[in-house]
C-alpha positions in Angstrom: 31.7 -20.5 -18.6 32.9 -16.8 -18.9 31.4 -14.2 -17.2 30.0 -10.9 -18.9 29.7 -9.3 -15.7 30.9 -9.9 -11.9 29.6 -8.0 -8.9 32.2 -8.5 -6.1 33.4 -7.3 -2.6 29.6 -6.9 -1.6 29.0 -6.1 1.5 25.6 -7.0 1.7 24.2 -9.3 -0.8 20.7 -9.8 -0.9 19.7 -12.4 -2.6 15.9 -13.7 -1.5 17.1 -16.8 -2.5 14.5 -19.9 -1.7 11.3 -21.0 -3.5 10.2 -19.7 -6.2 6.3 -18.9 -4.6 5.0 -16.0 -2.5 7.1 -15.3 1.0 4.7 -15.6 4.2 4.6 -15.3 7.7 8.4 -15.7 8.9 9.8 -16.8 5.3 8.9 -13.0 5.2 12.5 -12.5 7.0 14.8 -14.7 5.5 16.3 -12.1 2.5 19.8 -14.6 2.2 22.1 -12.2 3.3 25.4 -13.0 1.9 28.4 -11.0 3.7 31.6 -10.4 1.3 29.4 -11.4 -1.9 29.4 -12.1 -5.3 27.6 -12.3 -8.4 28.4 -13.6 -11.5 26.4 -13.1 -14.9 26.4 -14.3 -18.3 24.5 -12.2 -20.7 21.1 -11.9 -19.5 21.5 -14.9 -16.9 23.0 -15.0 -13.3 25.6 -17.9 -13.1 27.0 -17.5 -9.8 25.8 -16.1 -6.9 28.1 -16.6 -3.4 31.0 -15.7 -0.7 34.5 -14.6 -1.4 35.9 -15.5 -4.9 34.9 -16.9 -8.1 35.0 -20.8 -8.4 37.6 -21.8 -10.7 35.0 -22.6 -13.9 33.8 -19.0 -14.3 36.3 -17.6 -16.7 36.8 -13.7 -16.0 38.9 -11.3 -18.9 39.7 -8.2 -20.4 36.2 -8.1 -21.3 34.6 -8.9 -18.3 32.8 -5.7 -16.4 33.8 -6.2 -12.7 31.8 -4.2 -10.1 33.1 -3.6 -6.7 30.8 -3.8 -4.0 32.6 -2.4 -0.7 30.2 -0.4 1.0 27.3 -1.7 -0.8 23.9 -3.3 -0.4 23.2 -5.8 -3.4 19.5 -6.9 -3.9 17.6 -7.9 -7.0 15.8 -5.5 -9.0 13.0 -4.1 -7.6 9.1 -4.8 -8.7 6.7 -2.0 -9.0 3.8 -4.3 -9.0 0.7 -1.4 -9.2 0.6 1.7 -11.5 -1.0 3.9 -13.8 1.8 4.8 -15.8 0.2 5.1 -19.1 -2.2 8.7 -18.7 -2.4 12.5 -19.9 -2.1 15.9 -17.7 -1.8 16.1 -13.7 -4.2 17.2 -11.4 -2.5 19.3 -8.7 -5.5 21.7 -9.1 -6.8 19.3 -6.7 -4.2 19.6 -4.2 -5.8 22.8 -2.6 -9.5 20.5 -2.3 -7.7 17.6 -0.7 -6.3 20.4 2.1 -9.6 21.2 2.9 -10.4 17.7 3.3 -13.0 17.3 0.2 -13.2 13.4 -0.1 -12.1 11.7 -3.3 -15.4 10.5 -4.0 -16.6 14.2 -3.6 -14.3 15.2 -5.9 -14.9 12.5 -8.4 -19.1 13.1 -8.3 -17.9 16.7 -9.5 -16.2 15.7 -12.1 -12.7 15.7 -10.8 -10.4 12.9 -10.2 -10.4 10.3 -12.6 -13.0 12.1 -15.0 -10.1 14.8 -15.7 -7.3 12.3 -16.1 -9.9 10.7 -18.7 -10.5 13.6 -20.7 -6.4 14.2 -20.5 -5.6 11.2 -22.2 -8.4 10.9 -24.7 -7.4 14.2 -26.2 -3.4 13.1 -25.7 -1.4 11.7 -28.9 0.1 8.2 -28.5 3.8 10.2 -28.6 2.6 12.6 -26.0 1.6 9.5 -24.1 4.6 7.5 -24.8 6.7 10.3 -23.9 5.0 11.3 -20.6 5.2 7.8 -19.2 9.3 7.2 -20.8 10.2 10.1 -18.3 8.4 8.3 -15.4 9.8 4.8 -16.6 13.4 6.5 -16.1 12.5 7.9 -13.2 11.3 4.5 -11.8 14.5 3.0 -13.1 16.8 5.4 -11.5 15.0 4.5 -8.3 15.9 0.7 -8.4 12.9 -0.6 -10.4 13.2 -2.9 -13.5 10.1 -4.3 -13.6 6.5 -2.7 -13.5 2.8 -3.3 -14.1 1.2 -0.9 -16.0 -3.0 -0.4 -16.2 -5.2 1.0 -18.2 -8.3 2.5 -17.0 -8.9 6.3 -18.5 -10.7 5.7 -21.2 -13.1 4.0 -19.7 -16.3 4.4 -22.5 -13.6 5.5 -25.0 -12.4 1.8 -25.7 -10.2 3.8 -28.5 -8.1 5.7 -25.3 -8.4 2.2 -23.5 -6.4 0.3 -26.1 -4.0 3.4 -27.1 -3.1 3.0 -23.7 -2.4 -0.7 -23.8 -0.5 -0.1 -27.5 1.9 3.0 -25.7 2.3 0.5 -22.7 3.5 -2.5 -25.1 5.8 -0.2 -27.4 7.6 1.2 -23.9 7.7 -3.0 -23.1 9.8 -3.4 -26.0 11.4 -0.1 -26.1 12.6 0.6 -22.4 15.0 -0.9 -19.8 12.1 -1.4 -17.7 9.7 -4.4 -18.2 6.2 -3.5 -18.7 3.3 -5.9 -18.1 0.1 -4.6 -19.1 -3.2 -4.6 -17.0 -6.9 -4.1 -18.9 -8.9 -1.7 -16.5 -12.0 -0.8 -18.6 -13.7 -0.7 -15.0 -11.7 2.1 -13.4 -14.9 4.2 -13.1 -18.4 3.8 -14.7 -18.8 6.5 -17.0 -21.2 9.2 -16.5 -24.1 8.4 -19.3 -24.1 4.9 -17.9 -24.6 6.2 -14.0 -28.4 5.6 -14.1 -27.7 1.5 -15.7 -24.1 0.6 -14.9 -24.7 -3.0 -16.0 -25.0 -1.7 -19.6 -21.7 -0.6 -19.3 -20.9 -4.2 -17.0 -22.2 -6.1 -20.8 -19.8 -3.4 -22.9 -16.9 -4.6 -20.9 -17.4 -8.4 -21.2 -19.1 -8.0 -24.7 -17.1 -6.2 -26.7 -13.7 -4.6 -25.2 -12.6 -7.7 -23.5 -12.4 -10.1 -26.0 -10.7 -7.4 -28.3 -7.4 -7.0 -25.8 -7.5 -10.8 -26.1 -7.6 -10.8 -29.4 -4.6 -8.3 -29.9 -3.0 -9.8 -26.9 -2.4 -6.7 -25.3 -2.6 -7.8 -21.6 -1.9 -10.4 -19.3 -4.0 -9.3 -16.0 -7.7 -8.0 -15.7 -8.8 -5.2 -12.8 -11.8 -3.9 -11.8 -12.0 -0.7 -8.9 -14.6 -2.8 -7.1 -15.9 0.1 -4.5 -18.9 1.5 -3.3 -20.2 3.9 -6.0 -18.1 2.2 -8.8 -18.0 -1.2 -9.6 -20.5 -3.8 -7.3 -19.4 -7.4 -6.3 -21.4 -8.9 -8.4 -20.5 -7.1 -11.3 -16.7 -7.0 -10.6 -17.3 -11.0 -10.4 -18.8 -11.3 -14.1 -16.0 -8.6 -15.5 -13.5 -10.9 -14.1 -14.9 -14.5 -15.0 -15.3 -13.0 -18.4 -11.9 -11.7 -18.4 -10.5 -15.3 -17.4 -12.2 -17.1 -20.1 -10.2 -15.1 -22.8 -6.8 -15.7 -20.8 -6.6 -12.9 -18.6 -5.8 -12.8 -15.2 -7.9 -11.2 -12.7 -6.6 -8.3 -10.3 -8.6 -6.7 -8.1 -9.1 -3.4 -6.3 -10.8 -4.3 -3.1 -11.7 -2.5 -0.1 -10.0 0.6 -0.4 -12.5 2.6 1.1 -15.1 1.2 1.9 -15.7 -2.7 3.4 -17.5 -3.8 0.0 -16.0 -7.3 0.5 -13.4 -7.4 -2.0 -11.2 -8.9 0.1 -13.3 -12.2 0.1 -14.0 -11.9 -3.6 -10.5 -12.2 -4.5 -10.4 -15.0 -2.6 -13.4 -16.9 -4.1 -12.1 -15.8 -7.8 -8.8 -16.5 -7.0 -7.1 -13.6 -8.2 -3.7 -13.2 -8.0 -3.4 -10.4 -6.3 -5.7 -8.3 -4.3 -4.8 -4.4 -4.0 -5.2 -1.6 -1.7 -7.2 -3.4 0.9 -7.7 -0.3 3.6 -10.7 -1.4 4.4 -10.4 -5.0 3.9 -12.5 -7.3 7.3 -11.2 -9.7 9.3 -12.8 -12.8 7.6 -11.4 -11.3 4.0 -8.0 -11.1 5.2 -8.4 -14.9 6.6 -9.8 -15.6 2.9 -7.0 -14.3 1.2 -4.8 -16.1 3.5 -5.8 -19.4 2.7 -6.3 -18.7 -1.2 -2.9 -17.7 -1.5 -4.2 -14.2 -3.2 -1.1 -11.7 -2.5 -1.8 -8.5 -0.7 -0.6 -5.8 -2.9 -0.3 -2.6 -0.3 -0.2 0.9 -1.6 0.7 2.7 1.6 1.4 6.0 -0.5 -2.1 6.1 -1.3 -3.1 6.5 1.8 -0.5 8.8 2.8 -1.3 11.0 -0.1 -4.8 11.0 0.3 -5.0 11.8 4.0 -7.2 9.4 5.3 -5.0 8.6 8.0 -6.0 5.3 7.4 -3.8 2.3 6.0 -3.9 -1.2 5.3 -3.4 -3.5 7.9 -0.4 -5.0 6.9 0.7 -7.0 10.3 -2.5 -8.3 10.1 -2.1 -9.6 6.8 1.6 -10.9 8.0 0.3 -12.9 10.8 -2.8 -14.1 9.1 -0.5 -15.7 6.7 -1.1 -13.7 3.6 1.4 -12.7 1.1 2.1 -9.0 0.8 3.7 -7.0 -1.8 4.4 -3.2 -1.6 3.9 -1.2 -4.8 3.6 2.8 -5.7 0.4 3.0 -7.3 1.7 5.6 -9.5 -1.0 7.6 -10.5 -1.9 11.4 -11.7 -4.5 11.9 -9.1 -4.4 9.9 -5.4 -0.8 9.0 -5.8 1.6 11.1 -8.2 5.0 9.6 -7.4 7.3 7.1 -8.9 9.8 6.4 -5.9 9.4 3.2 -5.0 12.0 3.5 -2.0 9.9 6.2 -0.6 6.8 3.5 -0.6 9.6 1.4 1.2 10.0 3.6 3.7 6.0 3.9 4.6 6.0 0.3 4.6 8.1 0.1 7.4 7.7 2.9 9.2 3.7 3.4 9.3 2.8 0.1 8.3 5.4 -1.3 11.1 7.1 -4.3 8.2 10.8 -5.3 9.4 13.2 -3.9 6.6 13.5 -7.6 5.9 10.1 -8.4 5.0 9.7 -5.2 2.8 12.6 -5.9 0.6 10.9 -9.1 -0.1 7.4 -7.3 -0.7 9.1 -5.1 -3.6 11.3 -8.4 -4.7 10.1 -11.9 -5.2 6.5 -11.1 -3.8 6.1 -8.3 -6.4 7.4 -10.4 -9.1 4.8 -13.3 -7.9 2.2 -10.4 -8.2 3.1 -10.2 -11.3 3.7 -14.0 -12.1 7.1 -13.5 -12.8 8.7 -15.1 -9.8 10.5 -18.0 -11.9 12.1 -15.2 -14.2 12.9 -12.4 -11.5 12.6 -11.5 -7.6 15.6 -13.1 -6.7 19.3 -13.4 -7.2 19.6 -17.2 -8.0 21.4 -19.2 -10.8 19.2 -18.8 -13.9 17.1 -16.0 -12.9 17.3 -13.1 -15.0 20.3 -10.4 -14.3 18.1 -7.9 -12.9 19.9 -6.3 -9.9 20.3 -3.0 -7.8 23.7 -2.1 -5.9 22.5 0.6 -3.0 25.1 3.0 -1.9 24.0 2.1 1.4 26.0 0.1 3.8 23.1 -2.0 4.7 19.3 -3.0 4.1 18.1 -0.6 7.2 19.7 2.4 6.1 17.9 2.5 2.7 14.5 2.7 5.2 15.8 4.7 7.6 17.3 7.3 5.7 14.0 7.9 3.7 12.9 10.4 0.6 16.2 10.2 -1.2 17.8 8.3 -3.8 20.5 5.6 -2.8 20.7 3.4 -6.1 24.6 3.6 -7.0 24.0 1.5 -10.3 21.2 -0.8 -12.0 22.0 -3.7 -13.9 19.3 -5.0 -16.2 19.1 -8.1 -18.3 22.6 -8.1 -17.6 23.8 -4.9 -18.6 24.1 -1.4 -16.9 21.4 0.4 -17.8 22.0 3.1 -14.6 25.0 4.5 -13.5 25.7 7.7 -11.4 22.8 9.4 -12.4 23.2 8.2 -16.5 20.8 6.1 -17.9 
């Protein structure tokens, strides 16, 4: 078989290579370091991944794009499994409130927060949208990301904003490096005019916009911000049921400020992942552990917001739950698209070995996204989605923190970042 494209000389090949499931516990740790690697790909598929030299079948020539690897770290592509990407304006007018320690929900009952981004992408064109979120996608690229989940959730009663979002996050899918899937979060906030009878809004959700993102097919997961003041148990549990019966996953944002019991919900649903999780208890963390619902962390959240409270991710670890680490890109609690930043937090104020982090933004964030057969790992007929650091190991890329170190990305098999061209 010839090769397209050959990775060699690596010094540190990464590969995650094992089951194709959520990492736990100690399989946290074991990343399949390969010393002196190489990678072989044809077209969009890996064909080879090992030590030293080529085996004899893999036909290299003229055409072949060889990649050396000395100094390098080699991992797959990483998985931004948590974002907003799709929204209109900013809101660093709130930057000067958050320093005098006004708290989100205080801003938000004034009409801030996610009420502005709301009225910023309702009155935002689907090219203003489109391009806003291309120059984050290609910032998240440059960074080492090929693959991202993308919500919804500022519309909110403007099901017209909701499903422009969806339609600008589809037509990046197909037009981007980066792969998009698409998250439905009608219940980001309950709007005002439906404050005083929130389950009106609760029958809006199930009733009418949910079955019309089926029906276009415009997204594979279903969210809910399930948080005291927005979205009940109860009704997060119906929004999701309903969401599942038309073929939608359920997400969930539990727990992020307030103990609500999210964590536990997720685990009697079954979601797939459970996210942010500050404030998630004991017994929802032990619920989660044996449901198998991943821990998606978002420790730049938390960072961002000054709380100076994060989720317990050793916890979580030792409990036996899966954990993935995402950016939770967002205009308003979380404006950044640097993934190796969120890397960095992981492991150095959420105390994660560099080992188990890499597999939180690898195969755990593809399982997040159910995508672990396709990517998350560098194994013979997984996609060709991979990331050569210009670092010479896995530590330095944590320990050297809030810069860039991506030499060059390789997606579907093809360079798609190179010394700062995309």
């Amino acid at each position: 078989m010839k090769a397209t494209l050959v990775i060699k000389n690596v010094d540190n090949l990464i590969t995650l290579k094992g089951e194709n499931k959520p990492r736990v516990k100690e399989s946290l740790k074991d990343i399949g370091i390969i010393k002196n690697g190489i990678i072989a790909l044809n077209g969009e598929k890996i064909i080879y991944v090992g030590e030293g030299e080529l085996p004899s079948d893999i036909i290299v020539d003229e055409d072949t794009i060889i990649l050396n690897g000395i100094g390098k770290t080699v991992t797959p592509g990483l998985v931004d499994s948590h974002t907003h990407l799709v929204h209109g304006g900013s809101r660093e007018n709130e930057l000067a409130m958050k320093l005098k320690g006004v708290p989100y929900l205080d801003i938000l009952a004034a009409g801030g927060g996610i009420h502005s981004t709301v009225k910023s992408t309702k009155e935002a064109t689907f090219e203003e949208l489109y391009n806003q979120a291309k120059k984050s996608l290609d910032t998240m690229l440059k960074f080492g990301v090929t693959t991202i989940e993308a919500k919804s959730g500022y519309g909110i009663d403007d099901f017209d904003t909701e499903l422009k979002q969806l339609e600008v996050a589809n037509k990046l899918n197909e037009d981007h490096h980066v792969d998009i899937v698409s998250t439905f979060m009608g219940a980001h906030a309950v709007p005002k005019d439906y404050r005083d009878n929130p389950d009106d809004f609760v029958d809006i959700i199930i009733k009418d916009m949910i079955p019309e993102v089926a029906r276009r097919k415009l997204a594979k997961f279903c969210d809910v911000f399930c948080e005291e003041g927005v979205f009940t148990i109860d009704q997060s549990r119906k929004i999701l049921l309903a969401a599942r019966e038309y073929g939608m996953e359920p997400k969930l944002h539990a727990d992020e400020i307030e103990p609500l019991g999210g964590a536990e919900l997720s685990a009697e649903i079954g979601c797939i992942t459970a996210d942010h999780l500050i404030a998630a208890s004991d017994i929802g963390i032990e619920q989660m552990a044996k449901s198998g619902v991943i821990a998606n962390l978002l420790p730049g959240t938390s960072f961002n917001l000054q709380t100076g409270k994060f989720a317990r991710a050793r916890k979580m670890v030792e409990a036996g739950v899966p954990i993935a680490l995402s950016t939770d890109y967002n205009p308003g609690s979380c404006p950044t698209e640097n993934l190796q930043l969120i890397m960095s937090f992981g492991s150095l104020i959420m105390k994660l070995t560099p080992e188990e982090v890499i597999t939180a933004v690898t195969i755990n964030g593809a399982a997040a996204l159910g995508l672990e057969r396709e990517v998350g790992s560098l194994e013979i007929g997984k996609r060709g989605d991979i990331v050569m650091f210009d670092s010479p190991n896995l530590e330095y890329i944590i320990y050297h923190f809030g810069v860039n170190h991506v030499d060059t990305v390789v997606k579907k098999g093809k360079i798609a970042y190179k010394n700062n061209t995309i």
